[in-house]
C-alpha positions as CSV (number, residue, x, y, z in Angstrom):
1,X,-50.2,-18.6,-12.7
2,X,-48.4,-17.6,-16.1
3,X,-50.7,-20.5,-17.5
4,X,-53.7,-18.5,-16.9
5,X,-52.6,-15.0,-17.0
6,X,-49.6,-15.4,-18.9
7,X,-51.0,-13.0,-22.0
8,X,-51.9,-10.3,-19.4
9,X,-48.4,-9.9,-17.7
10,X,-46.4,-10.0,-20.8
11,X,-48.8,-7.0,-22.0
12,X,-47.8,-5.5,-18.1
13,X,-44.0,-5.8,-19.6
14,X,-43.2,-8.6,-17.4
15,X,-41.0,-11.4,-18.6
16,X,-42.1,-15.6,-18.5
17,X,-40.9,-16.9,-15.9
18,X,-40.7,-20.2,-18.5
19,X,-40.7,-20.3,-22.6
20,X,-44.1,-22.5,-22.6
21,X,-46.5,-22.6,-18.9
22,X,-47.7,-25.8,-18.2
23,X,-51.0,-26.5,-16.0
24,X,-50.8,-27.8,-12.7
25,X,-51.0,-31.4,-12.7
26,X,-53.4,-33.5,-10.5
27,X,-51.1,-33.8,-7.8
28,X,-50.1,-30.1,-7.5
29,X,-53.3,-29.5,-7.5
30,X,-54.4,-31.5,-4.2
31,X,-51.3,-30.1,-2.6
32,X,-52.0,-26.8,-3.7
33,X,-55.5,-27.2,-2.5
34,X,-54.5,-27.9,0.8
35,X,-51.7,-25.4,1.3
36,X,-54.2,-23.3,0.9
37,X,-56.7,-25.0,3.7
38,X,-53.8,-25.1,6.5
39,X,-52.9,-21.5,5.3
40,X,-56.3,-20.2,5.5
41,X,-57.1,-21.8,9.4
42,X,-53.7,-21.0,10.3
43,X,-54.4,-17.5,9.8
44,X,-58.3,-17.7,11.4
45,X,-56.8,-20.1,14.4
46,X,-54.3,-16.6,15.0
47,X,-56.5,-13.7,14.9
48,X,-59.4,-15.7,16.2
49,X,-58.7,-18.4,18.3
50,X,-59.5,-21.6,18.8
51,X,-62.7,-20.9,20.5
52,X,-64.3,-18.4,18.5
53,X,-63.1,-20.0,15.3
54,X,-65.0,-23.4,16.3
55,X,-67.8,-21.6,17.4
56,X,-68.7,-20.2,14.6
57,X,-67.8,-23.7,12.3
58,X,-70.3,-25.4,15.0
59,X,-72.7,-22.8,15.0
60,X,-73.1,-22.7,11.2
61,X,-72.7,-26.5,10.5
62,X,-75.5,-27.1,13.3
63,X,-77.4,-24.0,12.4
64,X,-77.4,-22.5,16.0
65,X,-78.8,-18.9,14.9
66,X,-78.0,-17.3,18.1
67,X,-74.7,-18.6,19.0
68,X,-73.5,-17.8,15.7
69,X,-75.0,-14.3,16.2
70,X,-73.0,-13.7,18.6
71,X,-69.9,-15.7,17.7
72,X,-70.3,-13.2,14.4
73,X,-70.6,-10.4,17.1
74,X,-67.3,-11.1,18.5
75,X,-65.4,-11.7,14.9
76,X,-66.8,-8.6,14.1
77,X,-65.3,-6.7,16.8
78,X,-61.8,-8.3,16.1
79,X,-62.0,-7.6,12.5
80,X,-62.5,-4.0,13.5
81,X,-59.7,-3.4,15.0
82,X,-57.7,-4.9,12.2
83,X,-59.0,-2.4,9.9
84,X,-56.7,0.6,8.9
């Protein structure tokens, strides 16, 4: 992160973390990447479910208009109540 928005912290009047940031290498990258993935479903898979969550993915990768009408009904209503 410093690599990227290392000028705009150190105006903040936070420290480096290191003397010189270095880019993520390839590696990091793909690992990074799919931290991010599980991360991401993990959290969908919790508030969702299993169900709803793969009914939406099927509905939009198959282009089912209705069932992901109502799938997006349903995600809605959850995301609602999650609201403060």
């Amino acid at each position: 992160m410093e690599c990227r928005a290392g000028e705009r912290l150190a105006k903040s009047g936070y420290e480096a973390q290191y003397a010189t940031p270095r880019e993520p290498g390839v590696f990091e990258r793909l690992g990074l990447e799919i931290q991010n993935r599980l991360a991401r479903f993990s959290f969908r898979r919790r508030r969702y479910g299993i169900r709803l969550w793969f009914a939406i993915m099927f509905s939009n990768r198959f282009g089912l208009v209705s069932m992901r009408k109502k799938a997006q009904l349903a995600k809605n209503a959850i995301d609602r109540q999650h609201l403060k």
